[in-house]
N, C-alpha and C positions, 0 to 999 in steps of 0.2 A: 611496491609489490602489488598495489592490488589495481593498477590499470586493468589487466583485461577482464579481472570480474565485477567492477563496477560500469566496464562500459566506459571510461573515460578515454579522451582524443589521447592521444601522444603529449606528451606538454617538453619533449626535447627533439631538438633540431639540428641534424647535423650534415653542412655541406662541403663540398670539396671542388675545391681549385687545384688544380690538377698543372700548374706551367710551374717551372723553375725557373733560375739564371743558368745553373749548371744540375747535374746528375752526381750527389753527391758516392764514393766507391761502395759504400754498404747498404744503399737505399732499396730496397724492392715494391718501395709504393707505389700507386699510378701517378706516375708525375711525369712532367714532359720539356724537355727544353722550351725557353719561353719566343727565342727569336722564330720571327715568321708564321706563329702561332695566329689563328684566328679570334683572341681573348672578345671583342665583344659579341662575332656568331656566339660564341659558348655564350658567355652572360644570356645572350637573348635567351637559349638553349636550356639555359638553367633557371630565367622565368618563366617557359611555357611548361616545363616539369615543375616546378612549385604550384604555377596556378591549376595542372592538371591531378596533383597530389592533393592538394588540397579540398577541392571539388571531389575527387574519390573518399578520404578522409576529413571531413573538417578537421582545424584543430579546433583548441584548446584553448587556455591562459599557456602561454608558451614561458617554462621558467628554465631552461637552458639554449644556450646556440653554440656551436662550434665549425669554427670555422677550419677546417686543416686543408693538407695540400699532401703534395707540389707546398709553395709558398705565397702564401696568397697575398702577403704583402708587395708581391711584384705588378701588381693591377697599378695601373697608375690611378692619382686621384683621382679624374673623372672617372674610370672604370669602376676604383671603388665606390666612389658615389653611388652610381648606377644599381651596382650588387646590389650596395647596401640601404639604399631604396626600393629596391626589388623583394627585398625581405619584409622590409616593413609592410610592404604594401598586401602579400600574400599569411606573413601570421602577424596581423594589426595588435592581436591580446595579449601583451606582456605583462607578466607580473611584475609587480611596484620593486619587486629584489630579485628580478634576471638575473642569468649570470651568461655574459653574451663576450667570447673568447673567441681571440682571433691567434693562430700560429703564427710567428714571424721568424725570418730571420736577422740577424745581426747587421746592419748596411743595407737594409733594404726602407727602414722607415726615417723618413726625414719630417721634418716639422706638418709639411703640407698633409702628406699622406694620413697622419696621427692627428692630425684633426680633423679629416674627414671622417675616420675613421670613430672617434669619438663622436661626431654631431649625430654619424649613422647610428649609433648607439654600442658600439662596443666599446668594454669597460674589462675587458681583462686580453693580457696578451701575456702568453708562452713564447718565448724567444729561445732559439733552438742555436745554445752557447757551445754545449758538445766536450770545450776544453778550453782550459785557461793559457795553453801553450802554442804561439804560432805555427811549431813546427808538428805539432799531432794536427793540428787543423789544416795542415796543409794536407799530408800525408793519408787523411781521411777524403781527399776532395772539397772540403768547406772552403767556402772564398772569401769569409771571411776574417776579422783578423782580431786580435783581444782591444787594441782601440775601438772596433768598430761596438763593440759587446755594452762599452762605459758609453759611447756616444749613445745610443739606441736609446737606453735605459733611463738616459738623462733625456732624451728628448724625450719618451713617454708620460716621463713624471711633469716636466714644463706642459705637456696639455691636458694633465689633469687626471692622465691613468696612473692610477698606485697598485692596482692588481696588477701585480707583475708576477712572471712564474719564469725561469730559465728550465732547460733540460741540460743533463751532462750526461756524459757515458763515462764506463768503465772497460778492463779489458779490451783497450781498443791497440793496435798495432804500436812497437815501439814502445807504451805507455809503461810507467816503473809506478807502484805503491806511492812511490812520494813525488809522483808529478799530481798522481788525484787526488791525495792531500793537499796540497799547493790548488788547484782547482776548488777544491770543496773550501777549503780557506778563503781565496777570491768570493767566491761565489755567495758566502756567508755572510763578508763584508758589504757585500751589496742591500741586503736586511731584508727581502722580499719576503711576502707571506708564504711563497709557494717555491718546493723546487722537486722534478721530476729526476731521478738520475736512472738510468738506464745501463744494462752490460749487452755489451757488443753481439749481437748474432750475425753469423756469417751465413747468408742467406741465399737460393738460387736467383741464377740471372742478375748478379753482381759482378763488379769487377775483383772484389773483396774473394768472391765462391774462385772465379776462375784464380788468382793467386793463390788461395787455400789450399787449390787441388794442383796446384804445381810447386807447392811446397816453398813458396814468397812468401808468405803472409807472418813477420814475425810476432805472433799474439804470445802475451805473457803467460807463464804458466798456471794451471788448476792451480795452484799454490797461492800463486802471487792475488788473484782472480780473488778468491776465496777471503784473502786479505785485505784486498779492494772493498769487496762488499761488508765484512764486519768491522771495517774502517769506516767507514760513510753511515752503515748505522751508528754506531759508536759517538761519530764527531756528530751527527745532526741531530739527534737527542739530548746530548750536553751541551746543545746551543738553542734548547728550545722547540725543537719539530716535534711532532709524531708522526710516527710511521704508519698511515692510516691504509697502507696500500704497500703491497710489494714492493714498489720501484717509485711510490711518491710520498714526500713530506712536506709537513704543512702547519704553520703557527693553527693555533685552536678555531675551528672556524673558519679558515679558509679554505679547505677540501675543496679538488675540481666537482664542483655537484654535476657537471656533466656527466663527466666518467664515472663517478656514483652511477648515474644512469646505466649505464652496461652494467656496472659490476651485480649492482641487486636485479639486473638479467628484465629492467620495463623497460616499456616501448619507447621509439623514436622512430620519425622521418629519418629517412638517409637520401641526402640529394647531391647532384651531380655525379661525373663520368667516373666509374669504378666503385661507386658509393651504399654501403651497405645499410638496408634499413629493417626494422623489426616493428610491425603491425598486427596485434591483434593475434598474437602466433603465429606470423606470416612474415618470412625473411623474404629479400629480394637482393640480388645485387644487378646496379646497371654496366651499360656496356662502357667498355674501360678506355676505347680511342677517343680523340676529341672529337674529331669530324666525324667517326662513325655515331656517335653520342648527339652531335648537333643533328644529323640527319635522322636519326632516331627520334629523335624529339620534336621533329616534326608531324607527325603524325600519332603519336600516341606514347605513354609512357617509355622511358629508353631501357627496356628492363633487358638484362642478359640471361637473369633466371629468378623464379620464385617459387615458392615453394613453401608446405605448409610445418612448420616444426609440432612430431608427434610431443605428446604428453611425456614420455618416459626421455625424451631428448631436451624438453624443458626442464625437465627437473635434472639432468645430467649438466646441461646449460648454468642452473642455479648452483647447483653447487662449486661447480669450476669456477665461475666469475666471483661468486660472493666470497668464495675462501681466501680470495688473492687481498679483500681486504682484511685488516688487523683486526677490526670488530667480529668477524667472522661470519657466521648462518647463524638466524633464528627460528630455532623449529616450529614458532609462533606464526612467523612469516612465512615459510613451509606451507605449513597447513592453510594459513589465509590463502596460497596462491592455487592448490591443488587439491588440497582438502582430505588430505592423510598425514599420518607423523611420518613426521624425518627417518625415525630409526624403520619404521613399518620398511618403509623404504630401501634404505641404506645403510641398515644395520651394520651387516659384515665388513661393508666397507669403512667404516664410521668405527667399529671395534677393532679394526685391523691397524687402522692409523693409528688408534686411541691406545695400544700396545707397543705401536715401535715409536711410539714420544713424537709423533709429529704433530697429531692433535691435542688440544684441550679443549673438556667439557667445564663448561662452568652454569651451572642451572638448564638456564634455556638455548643457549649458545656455545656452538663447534666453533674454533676459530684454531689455528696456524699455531705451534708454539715456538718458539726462539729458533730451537733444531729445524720446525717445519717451514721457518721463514727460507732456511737456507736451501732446502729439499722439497720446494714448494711443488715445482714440476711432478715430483714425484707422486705425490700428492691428490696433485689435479689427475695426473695419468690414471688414480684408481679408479676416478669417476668417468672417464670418457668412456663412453659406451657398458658402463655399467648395467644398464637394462636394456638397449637396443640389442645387446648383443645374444642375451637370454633367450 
């Protein structure tokens, strides 16, 4: 919390590779089919933007990386060498206990790749499993397959990575209550410290939106949905997780401390094509083509917009993000970051929750309650634009 009033560099880093194998049907991220793609112009693209970030911003002791996509597992070794020399070269200062996460998907890392990718320094990888059943993964676009899921995760462990994280989804098309159980069961058996599960949003400029609105798209019902999710908390706390976050759980201690990074709303670089970064109270995001991005980057940061985040949209920021975790807001950390109480603030909103049982107060700390985990959106909705709009 207290990056911007101490003055401290950013100490998380997060870039994006931007190519696929394929465009999975519910994807709305920047990502881009990988054939015929220019991947190492970008590389270059995405060192002249690190060395020219950096130089604007020094960092730091740099204690998170994130790598996401697209799938950036699809770099071939030497590509990923490259990257991942490329990093090292522009934030040199790691902390002794990084936590440096790379997205993959299932069929995409083979022995070579996982060792480069290890010597580069990454020590944790999210594998985006999605489902334990061939035929929802098809159905969703994934090209993957549940072999591919046990092969990956065995080759990971053979070179040495045990930070392992899967994601699954829920309410996704087709899917019944007892295929996610059957998923959450697999998934369990694997023993990983970390696991993200996620429910379906049907998003624009999907293939998923256009089925939706012609009335294809057989999603299970608010019922079933509803079951899904206090299914999955239900089984991953009588197996040991906590629910440190809405949508992730985590043996004690292995929390993605990235995503911690957003959640408690401190800074981070954001690098490459579509990549959004928070400095200093100054959001940017860049431009989202690949070639429009490489050619950008030739001459000066590849920004599409920036822009400076008012005081009353940081603290609307703070409370959206920090609530989505189980620990919830600390009025402590509030006022460290703006230098007013919480309720000064956000009273009505904050007694308005705290009345229909979505919040609880416990001393110093607002956080989510069992009801407010399920009605979280709701929630967040009271805070967005709670004082811009004033």
């Amino acid at each position: 919390m207290t990056t911007q009033l101490s003055g401290r560099p950013p100490e998380a880093v997060y870039i994006h590779i931007p190519f696929c194998t394929n465009k999975c049907f519910y994807c709305d991220f920047n990502s881009y089919v990988l054939k015929d793609q220019p991947v190492m112009d970008y590389l270059h693209a995405l060192d002249r933007e690190m060395e020219l970030t950096v130089k604007e911003t020094p960092p730091g002791v740099i204690k998170t990386i994130f790598v996401g996509g697209g799938t950036p597992t699809v770099l071939k070794p030497d590509e990923m060498a490259f990257f991942l020399s490329s990093v090292r070269k522009h934030f040199p200062q790691w902390d002794d206990n990084i936590e440096f996460s790379m997205e993959a998907n299932p069929g995409t890392t083979d022995i070579d790749k996982l060792t480069v990718m290890k010597e580069g320094g990454v020590n944790r990888v999210s594998f985006g499993v999605q489902a334990f059943q061939n035929e929802l993964l098809t159905g969703i676009g994934r090209i993957h397959n549940v072999d591919d899921v046990y092969r990956s995760l065995e080759n990971a462990r053979s070179v040495g990575l045990h930070n392992l994280s899967v994601d699954l989804m829920f309410g996704l098309p087709n899917q019944t209550v007892d295929m996610l159980k059957e998923s959450i069961r697999k998934a369990l058996e694997l023993d990983l410290p970390h696991y993200s599960i996620y429910s379906l949003k049907v998003e624009e400029n999907t293939l998923f939106h256009t089925l939706f609105n012609k009335n294809k798209l057989p999603l299970p019902s608010e019922e079933d949905e509803l079951e899904m999710y206090l299914l999955l908390m239900s089984t991953m706390e009588a197996a040991g997780y906590t629910q440190y976050e809405i949508s992730n759980f985590a043996k004690p201690g292995m929390e993605s401390r990235h995503n911690i990074t957003y959640w408690r709303n401190e800074d981070y670089y954001g690098l490459g094509a579509g990549a959004h970064g928070y400095v200093k109270r100054q959001r940017h995001m860049n431009i989202k083509g690949v070639n429009p991005y490489i050619e950008a980057s030739r001459s000066g940061l590849p920004r599409l917009d920036s822009f400076e985040i008012s005081e009353q949209e940081a603290m609307e920021d703070f409370m959206m993000v920090g609530l989505r975790m189980r620990e919830g807001v600390l009025g402590s950390a509030f006022q460290a970051q703006f230098g007013k109480k919480i309720e000064e603030i956000f009273g009505a909103s904050l007694h308005k929750m705290l009345h229909a049982g979505l919040l609880e107060h416990d001393g110093d700390t607002y956080r989510l309650s069992k009801q407010g985990i399920l009605f979280g959106n709701d929630v967040f909705g009271e805070f967005v634009g709670a004082l811009t709009e004033v």
